[in-house]
FIVOMI-430103 format. One record per atom (N, C-alpha, C): atom name; residue in one letter; x, y, z; residue number from 1. Coordinates in Angstrom, 3 decimals, padded with zeros to 6 digits. Example, Ala and Ser with C-alpha at 12.3 -4.5 7.8 and 13.67 -1.06 7.14 Angstrom:
2
    a   r          x          y          z     k
    N   A    013.190   -005.690    007.800     1
   CA   A    012.300   -004.500    007.800     1
    C   A    013.200   -003.300    007.800     1
    N   S    012.850   -002.250    007.080     2
   CA   S    013.670   -001.060    007.140     2
    C   S    012.900    000.030    007.870     2
// end
This chain:
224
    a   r          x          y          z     k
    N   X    079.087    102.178    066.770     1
   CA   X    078.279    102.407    067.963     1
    C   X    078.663    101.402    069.041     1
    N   X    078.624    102.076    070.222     2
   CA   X    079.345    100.859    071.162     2
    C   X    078.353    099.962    071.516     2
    N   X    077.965    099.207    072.445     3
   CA   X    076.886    098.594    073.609     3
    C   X    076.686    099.083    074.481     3
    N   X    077.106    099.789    074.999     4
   CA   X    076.673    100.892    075.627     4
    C   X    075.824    101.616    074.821     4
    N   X    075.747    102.613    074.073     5
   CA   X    075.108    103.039    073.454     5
    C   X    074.135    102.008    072.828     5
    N   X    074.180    101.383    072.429     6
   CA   X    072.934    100.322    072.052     6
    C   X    071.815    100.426    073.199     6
    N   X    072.315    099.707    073.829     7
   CA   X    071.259    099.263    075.361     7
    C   X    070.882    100.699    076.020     7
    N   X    071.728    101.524    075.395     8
   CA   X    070.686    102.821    076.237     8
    C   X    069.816    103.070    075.312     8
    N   X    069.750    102.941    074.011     9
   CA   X    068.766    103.046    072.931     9
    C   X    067.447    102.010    073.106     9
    N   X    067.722    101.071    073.574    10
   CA   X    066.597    100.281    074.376    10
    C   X    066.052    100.937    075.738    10
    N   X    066.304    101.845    076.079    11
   CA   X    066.591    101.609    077.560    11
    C   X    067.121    100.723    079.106    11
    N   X    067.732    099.881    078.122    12
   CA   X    068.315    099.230    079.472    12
    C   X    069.682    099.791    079.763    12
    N   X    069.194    099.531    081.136    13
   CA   X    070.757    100.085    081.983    13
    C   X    071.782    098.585    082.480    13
    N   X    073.105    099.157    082.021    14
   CA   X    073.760    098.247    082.577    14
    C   X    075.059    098.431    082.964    14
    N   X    075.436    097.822    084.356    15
   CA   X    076.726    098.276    084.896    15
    C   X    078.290    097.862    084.257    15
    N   X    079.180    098.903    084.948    16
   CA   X    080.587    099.033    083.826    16
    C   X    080.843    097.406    083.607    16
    N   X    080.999    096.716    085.246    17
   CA   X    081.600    095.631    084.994    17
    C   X    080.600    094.269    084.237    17
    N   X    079.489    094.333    084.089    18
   CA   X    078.679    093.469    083.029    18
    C   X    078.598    094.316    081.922    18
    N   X    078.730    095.086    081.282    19
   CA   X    079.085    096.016    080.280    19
    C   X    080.168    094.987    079.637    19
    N   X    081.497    094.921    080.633    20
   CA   X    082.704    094.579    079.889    20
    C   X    082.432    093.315    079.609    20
    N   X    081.944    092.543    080.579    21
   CA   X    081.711    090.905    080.055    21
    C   X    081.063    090.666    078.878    21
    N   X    080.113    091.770    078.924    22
   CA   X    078.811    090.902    077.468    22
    C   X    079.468    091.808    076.099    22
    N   X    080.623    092.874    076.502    23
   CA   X    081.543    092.925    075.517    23
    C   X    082.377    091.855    075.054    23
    N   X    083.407    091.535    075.559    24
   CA   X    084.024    090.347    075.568    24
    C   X    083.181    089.253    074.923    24
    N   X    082.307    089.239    075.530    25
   CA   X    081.081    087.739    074.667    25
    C   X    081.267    087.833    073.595    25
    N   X    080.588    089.096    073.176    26
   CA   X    079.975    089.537    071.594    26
    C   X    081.721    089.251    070.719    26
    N   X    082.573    089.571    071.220    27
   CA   X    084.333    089.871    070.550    27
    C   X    084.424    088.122    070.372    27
    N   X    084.210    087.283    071.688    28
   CA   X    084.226    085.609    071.361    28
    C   X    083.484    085.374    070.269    28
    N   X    082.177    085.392    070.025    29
   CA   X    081.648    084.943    069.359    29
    C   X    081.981    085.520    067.725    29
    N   X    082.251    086.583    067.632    30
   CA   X    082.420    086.560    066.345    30
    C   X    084.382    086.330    065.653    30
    N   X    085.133    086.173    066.686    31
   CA   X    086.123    085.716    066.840    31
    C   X    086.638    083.962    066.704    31
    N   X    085.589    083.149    067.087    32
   CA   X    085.837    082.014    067.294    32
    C   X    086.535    081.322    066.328    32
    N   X    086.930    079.934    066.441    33
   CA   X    087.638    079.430    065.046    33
    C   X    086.661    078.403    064.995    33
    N   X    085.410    078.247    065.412    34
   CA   X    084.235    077.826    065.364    34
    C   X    083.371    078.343    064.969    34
    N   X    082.559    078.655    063.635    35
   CA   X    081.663    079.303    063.739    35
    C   X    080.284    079.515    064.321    35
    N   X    080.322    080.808    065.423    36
   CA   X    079.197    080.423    066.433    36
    C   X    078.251    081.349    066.121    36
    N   X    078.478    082.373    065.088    37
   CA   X    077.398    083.211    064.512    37
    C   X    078.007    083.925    063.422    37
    N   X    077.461    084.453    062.902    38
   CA   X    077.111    085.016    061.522    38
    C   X    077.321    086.608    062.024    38
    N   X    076.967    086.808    062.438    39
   CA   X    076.389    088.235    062.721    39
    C   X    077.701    088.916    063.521    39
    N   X    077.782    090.293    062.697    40
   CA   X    078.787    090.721    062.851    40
    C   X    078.974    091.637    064.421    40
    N   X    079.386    092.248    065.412    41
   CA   X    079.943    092.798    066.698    41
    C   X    078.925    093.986    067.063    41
    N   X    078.726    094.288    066.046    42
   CA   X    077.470    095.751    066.505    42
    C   X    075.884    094.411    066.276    42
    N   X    076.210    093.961    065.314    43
   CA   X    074.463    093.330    065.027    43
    C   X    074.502    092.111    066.089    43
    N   X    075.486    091.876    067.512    44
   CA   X    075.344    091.137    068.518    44
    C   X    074.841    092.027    069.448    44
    N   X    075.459    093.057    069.216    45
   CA   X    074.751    093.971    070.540    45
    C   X    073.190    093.928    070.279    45
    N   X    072.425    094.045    068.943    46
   CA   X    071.381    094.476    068.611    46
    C   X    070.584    093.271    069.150    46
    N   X    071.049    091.848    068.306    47
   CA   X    070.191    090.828    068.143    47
    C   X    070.080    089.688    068.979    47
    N   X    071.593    089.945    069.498    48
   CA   X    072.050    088.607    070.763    48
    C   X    072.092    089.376    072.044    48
    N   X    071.695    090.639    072.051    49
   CA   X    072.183    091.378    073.740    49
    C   X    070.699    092.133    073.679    49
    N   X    070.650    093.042    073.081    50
   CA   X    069.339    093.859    073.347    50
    C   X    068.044    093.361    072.966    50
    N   X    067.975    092.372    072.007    51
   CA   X    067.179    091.465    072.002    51
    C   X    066.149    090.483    072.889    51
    N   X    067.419    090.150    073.754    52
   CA   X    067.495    089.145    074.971    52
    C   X    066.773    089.933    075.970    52
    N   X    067.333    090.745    076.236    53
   CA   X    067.371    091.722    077.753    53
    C   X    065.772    092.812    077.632    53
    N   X    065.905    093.122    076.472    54
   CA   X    064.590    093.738    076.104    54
    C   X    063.255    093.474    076.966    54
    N   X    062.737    092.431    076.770    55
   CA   X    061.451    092.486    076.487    55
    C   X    061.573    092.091    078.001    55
    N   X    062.536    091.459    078.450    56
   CA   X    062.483    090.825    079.988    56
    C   X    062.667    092.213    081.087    56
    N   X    062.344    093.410    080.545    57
   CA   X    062.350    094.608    081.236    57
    C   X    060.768    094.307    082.078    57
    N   X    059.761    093.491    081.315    58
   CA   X    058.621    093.455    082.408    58
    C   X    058.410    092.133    083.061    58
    N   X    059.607    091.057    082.868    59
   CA   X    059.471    090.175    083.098    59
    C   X    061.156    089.556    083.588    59
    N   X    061.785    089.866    084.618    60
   CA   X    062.351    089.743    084.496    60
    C   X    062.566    088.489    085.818    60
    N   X    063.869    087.900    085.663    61
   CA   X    064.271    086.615    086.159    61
    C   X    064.814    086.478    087.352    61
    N   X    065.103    085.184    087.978    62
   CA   X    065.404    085.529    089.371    62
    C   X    066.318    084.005    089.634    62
    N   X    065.335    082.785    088.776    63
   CA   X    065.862    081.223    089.505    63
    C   X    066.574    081.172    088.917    63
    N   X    066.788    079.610    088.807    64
   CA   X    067.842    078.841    088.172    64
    C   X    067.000    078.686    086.677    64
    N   X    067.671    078.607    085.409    65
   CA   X    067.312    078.362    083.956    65
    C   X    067.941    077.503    083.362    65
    N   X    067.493    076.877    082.064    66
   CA   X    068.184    075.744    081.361    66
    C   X    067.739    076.369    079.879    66
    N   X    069.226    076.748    079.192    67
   CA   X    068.890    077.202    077.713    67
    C   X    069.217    075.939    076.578    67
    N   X    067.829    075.399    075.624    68
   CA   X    068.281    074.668    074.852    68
    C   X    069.026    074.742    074.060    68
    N   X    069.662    073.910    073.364    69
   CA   X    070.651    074.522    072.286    69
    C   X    070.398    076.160    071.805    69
    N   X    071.768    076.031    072.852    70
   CA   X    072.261    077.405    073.499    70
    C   X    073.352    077.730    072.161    70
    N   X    074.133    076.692    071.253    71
   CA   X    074.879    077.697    070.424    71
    C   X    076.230    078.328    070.724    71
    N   X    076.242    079.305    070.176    72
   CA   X    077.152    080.190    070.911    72
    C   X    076.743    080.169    072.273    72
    N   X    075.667    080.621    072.898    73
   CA   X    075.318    080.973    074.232    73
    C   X    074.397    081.938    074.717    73
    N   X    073.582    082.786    073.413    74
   CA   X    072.871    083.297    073.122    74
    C   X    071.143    082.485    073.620    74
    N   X    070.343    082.767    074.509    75
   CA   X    070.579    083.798    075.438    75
    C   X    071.012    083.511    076.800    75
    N   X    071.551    081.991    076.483    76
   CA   X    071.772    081.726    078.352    76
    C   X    073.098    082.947    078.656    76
    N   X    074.690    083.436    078.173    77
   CA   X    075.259    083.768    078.742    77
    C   X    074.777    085.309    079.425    77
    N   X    073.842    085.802    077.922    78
   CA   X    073.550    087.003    078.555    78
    C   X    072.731    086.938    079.820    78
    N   X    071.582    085.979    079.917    79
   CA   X    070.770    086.086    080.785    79
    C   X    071.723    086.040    082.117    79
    N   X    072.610    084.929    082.568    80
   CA   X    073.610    085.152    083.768    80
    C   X    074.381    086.278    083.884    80
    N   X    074.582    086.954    083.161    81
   CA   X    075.412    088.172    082.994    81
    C   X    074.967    089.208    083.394    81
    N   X    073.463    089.202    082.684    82
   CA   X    072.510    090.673    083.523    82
    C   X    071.747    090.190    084.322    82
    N   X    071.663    089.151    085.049    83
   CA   X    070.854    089.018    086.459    83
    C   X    070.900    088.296    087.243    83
    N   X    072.378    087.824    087.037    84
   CA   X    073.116    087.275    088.052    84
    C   X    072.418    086.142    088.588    84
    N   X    072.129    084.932    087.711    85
   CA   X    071.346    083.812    087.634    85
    C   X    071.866    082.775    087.575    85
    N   X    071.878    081.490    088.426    86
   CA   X    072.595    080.653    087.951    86
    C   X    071.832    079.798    086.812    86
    N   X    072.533    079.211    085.694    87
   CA   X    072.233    078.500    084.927    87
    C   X    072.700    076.978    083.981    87
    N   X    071.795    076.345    082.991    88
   CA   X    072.579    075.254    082.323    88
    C   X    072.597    075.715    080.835    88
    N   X    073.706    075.569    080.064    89
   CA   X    073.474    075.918    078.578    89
    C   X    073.984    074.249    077.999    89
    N   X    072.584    074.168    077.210    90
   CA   X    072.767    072.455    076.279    90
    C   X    072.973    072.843    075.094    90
    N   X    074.015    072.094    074.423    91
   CA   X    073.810    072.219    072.976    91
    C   X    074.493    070.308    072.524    91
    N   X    073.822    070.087    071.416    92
   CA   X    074.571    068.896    070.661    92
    C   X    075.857    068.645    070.046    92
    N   X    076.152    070.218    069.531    93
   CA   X    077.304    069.867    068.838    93
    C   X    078.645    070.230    069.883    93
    N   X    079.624    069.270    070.037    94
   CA   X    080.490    069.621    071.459    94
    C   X    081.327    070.513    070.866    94
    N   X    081.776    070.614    069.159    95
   CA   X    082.958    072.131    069.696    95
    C   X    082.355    073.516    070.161    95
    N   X    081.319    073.480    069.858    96
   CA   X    080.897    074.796    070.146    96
    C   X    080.576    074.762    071.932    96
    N   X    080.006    073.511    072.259    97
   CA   X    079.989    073.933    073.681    97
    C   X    081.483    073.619    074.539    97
    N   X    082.750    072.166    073.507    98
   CA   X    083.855    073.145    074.395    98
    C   X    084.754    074.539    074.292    98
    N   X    084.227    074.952    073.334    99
   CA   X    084.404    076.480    072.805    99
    C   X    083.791    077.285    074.380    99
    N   X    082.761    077.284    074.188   100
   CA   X    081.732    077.991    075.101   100
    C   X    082.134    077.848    076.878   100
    N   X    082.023    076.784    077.070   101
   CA   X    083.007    076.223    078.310   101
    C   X    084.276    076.677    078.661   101
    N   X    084.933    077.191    077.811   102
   CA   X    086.123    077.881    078.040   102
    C   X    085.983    079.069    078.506   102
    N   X    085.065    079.618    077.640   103
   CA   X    084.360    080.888    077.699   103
    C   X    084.018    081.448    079.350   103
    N   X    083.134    080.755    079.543   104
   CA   X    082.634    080.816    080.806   104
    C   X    083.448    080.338    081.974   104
    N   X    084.385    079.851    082.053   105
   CA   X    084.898    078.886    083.149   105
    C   X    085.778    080.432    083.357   105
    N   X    086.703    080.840    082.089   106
   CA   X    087.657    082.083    081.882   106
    C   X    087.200    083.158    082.758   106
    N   X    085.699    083.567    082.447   107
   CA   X    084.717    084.691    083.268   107
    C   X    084.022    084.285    084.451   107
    N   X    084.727    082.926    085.004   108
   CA   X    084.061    082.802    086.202   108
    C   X    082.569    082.834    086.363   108
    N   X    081.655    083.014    085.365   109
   CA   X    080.424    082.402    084.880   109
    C   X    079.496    081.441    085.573   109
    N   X    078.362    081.796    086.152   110
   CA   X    077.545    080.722    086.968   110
    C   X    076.763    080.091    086.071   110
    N   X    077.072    079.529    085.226   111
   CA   X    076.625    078.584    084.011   111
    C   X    077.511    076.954    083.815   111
    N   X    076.749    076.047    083.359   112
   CA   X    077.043    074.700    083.090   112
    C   X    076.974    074.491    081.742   112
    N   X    078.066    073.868    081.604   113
   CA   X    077.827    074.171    079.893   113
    C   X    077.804    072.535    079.427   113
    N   X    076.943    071.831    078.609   114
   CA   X    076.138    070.484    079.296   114
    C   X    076.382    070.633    077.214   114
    N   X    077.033    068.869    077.170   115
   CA   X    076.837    068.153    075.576   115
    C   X    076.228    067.419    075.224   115
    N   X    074.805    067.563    075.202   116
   CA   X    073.769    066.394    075.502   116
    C   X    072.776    066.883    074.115   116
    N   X    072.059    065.766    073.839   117
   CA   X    070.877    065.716    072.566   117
    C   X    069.906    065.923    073.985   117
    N   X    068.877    067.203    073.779   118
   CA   X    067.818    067.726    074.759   118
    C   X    066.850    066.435    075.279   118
    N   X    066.546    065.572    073.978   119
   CA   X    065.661    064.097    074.056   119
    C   X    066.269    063.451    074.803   119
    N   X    067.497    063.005    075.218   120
   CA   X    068.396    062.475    075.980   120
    C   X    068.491    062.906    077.842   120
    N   X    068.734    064.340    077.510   121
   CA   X    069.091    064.939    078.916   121
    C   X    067.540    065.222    079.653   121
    N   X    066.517    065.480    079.000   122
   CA   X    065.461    065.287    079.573   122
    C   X    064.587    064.269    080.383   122
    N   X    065.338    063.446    080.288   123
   CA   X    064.883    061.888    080.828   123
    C   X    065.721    061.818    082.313   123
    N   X    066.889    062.665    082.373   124
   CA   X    067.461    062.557    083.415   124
    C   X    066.777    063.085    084.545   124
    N   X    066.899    062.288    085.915   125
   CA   X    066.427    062.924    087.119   125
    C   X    066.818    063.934    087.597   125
    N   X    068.161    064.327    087.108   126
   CA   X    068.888    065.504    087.451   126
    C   X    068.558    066.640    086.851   126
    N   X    067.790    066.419    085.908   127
   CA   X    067.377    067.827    085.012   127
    C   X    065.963    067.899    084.454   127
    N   X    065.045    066.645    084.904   128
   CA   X    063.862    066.882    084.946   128
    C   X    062.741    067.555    085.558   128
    N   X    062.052    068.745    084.926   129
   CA   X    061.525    069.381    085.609   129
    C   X    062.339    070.392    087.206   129
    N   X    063.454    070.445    086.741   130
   CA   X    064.372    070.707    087.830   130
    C   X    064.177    072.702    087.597   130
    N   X    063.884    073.049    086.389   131
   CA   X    064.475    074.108    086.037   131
    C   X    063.057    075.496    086.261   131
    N   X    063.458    076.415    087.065   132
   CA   X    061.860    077.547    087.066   132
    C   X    061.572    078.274    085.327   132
    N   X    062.941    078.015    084.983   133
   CA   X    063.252    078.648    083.484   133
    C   X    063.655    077.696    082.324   133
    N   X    062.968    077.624    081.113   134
   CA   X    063.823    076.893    080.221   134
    C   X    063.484    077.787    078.951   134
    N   X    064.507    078.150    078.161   135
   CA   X    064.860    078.881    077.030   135
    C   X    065.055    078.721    075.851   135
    N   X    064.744    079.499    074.799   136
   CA   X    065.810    078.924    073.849   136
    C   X    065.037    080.352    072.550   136
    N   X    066.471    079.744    071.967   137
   CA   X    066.411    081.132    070.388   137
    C   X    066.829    080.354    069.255   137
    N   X    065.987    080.447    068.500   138
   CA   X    066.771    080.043    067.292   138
    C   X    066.444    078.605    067.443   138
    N   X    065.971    077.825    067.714   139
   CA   X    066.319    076.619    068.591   139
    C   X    065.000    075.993    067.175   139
    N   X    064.038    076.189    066.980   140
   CA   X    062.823    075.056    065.859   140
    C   X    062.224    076.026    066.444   140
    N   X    060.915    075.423    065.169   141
   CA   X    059.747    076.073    065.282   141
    C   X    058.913    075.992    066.684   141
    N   X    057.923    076.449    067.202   142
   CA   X    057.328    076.369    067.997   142
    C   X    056.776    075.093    069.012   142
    N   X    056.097    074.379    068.314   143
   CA   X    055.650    073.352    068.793   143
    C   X    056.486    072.106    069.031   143
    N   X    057.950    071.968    068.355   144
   CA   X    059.029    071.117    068.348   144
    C   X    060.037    071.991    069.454   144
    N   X    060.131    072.796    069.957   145
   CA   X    060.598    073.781    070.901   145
    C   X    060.049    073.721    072.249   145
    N   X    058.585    073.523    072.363   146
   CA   X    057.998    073.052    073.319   146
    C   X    057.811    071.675    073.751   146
    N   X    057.876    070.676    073.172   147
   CA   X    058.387    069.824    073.268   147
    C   X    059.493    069.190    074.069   147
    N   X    060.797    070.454    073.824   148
   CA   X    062.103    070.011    074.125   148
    C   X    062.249    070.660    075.439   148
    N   X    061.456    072.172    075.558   149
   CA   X    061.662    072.600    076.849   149
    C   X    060.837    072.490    078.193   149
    N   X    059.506    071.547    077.544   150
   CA   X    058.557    071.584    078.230   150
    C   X    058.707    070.290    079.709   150
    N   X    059.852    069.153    079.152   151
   CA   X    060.224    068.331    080.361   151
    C   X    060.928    069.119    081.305   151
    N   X    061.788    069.772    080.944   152
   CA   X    062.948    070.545    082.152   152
    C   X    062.033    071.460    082.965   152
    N   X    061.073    072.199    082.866   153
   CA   X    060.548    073.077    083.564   153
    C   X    059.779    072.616    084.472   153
    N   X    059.996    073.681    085.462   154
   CA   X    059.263    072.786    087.091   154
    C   X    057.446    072.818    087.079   154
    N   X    056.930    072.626    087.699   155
   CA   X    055.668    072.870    087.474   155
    C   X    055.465    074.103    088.600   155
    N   X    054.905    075.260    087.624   156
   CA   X    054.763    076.366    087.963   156
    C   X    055.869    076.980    087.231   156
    N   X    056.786    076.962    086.526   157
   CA   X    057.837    077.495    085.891   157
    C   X    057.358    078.126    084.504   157
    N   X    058.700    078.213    084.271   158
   CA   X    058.109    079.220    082.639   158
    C   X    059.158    078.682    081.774   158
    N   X    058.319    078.562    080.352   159
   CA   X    058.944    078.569    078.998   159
    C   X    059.361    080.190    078.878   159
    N   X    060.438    080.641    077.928   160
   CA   X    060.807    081.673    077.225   160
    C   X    060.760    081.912    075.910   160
    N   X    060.326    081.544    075.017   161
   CA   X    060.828    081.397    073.611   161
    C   X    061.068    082.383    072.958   161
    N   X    062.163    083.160    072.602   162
   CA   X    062.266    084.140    071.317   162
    C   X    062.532    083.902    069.643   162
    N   X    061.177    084.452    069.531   163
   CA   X    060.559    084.301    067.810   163
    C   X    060.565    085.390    067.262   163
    N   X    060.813    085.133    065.935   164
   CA   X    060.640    085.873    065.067   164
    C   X    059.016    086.608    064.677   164
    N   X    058.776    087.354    063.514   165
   CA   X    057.495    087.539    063.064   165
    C   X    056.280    086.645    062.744   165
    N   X    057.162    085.375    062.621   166
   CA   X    055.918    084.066    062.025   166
    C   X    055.515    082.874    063.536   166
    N   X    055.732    083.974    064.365   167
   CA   X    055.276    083.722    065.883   167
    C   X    054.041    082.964    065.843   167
    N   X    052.864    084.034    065.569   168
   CA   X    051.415    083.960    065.451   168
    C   X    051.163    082.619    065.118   168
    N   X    051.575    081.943    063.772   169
   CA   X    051.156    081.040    062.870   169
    C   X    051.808    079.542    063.750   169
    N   X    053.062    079.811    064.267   170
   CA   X    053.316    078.586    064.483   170
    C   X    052.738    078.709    066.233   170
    N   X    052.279    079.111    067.157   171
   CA   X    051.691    079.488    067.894   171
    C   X    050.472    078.560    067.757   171
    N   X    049.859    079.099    066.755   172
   CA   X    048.608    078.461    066.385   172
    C   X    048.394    077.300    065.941   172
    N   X    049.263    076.384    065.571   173
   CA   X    049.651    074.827    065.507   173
    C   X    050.206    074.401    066.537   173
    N   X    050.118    074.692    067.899   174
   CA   X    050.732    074.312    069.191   174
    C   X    049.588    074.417    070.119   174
    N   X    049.106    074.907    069.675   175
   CA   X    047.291    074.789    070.946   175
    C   X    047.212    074.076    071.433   175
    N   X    046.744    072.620    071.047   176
   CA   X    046.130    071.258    071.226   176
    C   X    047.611    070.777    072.231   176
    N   X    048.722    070.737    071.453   177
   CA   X    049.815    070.333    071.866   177
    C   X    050.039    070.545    073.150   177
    N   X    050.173    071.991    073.621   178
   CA   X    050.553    072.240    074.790   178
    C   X    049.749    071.908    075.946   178
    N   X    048.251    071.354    075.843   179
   CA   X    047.499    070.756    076.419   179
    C   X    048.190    069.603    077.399   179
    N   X    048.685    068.847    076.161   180
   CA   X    049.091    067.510    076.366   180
    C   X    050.783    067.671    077.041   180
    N   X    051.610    068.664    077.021   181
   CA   X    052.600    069.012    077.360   181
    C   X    052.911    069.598    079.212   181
    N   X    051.802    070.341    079.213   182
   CA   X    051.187    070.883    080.677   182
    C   X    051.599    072.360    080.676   182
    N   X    051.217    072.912    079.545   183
   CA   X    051.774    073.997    079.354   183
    C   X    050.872    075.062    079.098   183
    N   X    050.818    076.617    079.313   184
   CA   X    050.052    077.382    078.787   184
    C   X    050.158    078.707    078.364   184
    N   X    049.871    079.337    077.596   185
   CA   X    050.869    080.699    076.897   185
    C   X    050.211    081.597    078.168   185
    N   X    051.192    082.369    079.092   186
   CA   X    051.458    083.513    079.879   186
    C   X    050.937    084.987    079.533   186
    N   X    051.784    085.437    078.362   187
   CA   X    051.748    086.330    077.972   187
    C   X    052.785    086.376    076.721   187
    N   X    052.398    087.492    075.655   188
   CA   X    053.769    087.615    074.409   188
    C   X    053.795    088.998    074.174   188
    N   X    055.392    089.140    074.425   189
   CA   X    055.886    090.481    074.865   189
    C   X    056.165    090.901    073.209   189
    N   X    055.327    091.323    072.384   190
   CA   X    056.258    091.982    070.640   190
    C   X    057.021    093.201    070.981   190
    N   X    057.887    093.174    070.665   191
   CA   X    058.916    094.294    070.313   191
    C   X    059.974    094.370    068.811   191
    N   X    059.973    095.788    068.562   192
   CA   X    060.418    095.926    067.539   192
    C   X    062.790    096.440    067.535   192
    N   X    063.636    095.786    067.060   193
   CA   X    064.870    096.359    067.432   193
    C   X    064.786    097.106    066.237   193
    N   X    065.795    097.977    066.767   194
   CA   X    066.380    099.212    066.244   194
    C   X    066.568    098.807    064.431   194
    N   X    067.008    097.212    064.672   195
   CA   X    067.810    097.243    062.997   195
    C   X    066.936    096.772    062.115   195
    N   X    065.188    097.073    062.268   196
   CA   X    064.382    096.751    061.677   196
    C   X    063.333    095.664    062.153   196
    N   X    063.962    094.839    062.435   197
   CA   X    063.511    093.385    062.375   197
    C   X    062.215    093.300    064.079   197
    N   X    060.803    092.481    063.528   198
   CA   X    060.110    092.050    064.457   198
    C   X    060.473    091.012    065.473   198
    N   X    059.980    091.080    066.837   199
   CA   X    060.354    090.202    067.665   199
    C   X    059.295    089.808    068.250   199
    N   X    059.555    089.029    069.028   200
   CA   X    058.317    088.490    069.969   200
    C   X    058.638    087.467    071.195   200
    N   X    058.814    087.721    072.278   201
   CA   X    058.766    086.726    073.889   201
    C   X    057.647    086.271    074.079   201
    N   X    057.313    084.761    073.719   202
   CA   X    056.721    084.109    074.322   202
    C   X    057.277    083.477    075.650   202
    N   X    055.764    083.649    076.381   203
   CA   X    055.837    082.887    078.127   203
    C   X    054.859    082.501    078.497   203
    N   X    055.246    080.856    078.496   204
   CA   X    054.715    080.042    078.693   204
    C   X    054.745    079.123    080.095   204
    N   X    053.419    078.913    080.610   205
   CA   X    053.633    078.880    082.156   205
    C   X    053.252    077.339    082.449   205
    N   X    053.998    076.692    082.825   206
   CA   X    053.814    074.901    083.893   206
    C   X    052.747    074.951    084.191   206
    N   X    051.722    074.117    083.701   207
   CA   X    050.574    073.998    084.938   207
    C   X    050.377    072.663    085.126   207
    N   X    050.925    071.571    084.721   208
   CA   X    051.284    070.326    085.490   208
    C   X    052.272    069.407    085.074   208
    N   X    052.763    068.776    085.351   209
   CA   X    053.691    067.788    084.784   209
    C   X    053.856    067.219    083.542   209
    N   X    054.755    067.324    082.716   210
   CA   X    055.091    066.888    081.580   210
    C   X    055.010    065.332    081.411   210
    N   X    053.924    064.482    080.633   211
   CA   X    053.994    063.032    080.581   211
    C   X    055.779    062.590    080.351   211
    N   X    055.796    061.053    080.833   212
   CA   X    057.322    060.562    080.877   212
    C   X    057.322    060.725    079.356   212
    N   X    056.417    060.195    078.116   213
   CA   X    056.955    059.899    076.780   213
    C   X    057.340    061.310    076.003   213
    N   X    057.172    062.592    076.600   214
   CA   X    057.899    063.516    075.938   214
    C   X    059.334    063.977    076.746   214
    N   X    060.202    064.452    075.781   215
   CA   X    060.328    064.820    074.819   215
    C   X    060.070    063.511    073.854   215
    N   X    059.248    062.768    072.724   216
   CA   X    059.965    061.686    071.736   216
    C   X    060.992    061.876    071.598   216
    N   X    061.581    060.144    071.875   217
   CA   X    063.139    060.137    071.226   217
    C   X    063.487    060.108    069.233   217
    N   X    062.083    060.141    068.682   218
   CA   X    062.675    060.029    067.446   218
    C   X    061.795    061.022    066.657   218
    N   X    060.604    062.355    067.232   219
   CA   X    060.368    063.305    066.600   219
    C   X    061.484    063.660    065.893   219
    N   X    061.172    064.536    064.750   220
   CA   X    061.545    064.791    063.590   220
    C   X    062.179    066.503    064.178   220
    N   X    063.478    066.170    064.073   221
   CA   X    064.137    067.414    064.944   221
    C   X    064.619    068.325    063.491   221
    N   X    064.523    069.617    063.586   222
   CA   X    064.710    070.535    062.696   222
    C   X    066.888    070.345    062.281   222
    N   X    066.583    070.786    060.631   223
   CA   X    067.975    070.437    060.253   223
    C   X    068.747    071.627    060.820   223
    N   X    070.290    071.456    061.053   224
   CA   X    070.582    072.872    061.450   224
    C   X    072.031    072.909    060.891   224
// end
């Protein structure tokens, strides 16, 4: 099945020439001599493309964004790809982001592709609270996720988070937290993909400034 055909099975529409790019992506990533995913060329269209693009059919984007350990690039490249956004993608480990950097520089890409520990780059003036968007997939559980994205976002901006089914639960150990973060749940978009599996967009909205002592520099960061 192509991606094309995928994304019309979602209903999203998308043009020839971003068609070919977020082809090309999906062919990098499971191509790399890095391993940047698991998941085989059709289950990118499903899980790393229609996934992404999905749920942001009622919510969709416009500023500048900052994806946390971004990974392969999942969802910052797609997000620049279908809405023509400029953006930053962070990750810790540098082959994968000078993997990724190649990537993007090749496709002329309005993305920054940044080798920084999130606890680190968050302290910077250059990227504090700078961002209307901050992202992330795959990235920790909930409340250690907010944490990491909750300095970069501007006040009035939005968290993104895409979760799995055990949304609810870790949701519900982040209450109190996000208090203290300046943060507040928006709305959560559930949707179901094609290849079975539950989803869920959380959006989470700025409502004042993130204290200087988060992100902690020595919270207990998920193994990966």
């Amino acid at each position: 099945m192509t991606l094309s055909d995928v994304l019309e099975g979602y209903g999203i529409g998308v043009d020839k020439s971003k068609l070919q790019i977020l082809e090309e992506f999906s062919k990098f990533l499971v191509s790399s001599p890095v391993n940047l995913t698991s998941m085989s060329e059709e289950e990118i269209y499903h899980k790393g493309i229609a996934e992404v693009l999905y749920p942001l059919k009622e919510f969709p984007i416009y500023e500048k964004f900052i994806d946390i350990g971004t990974g392969g690039g999942i969802p910052g490249v797609v997000l620049e790809i279908y809405f023509d956004v400029e953006g930053v993608l962070v990750d810790s480990r540098r082959k994968k982001t000078d993997l990724l950097r190649n990537f993007v520089l090749d496709r002329g890409l309005n993305l920054d592709v940044v080798w920084a520990r999130a606890e680190e780059l968050a302290r910077s003036k250059d990227h504090r609270e700078k961002y209307m968007y901050a992202t992330s997939k795959a990235l920790a559980k909930t409340p250690i996720a907010l944490e990491l994205l909750a300095p970069f976002t501007m006040v009035g901006g939005y968290i993104l988070l895409y979760k799995g089914p055990s949304w609810k639960e870790e949701l519900e150990k982040s209450w109190d937290f996000m208090e203290e973060l300046g943060v507040d749940l928006g709305d959560v978009i559930e949707y179901d993909l094609k290849t079975g599996e539950k989803r869920a967009l959380l959006i989470l909205e700025k409502f004042k400034s993130t204290p200087r002592r988060f992100p902690r520099k020595n919270f207990k960061r998920p193994s990966r």
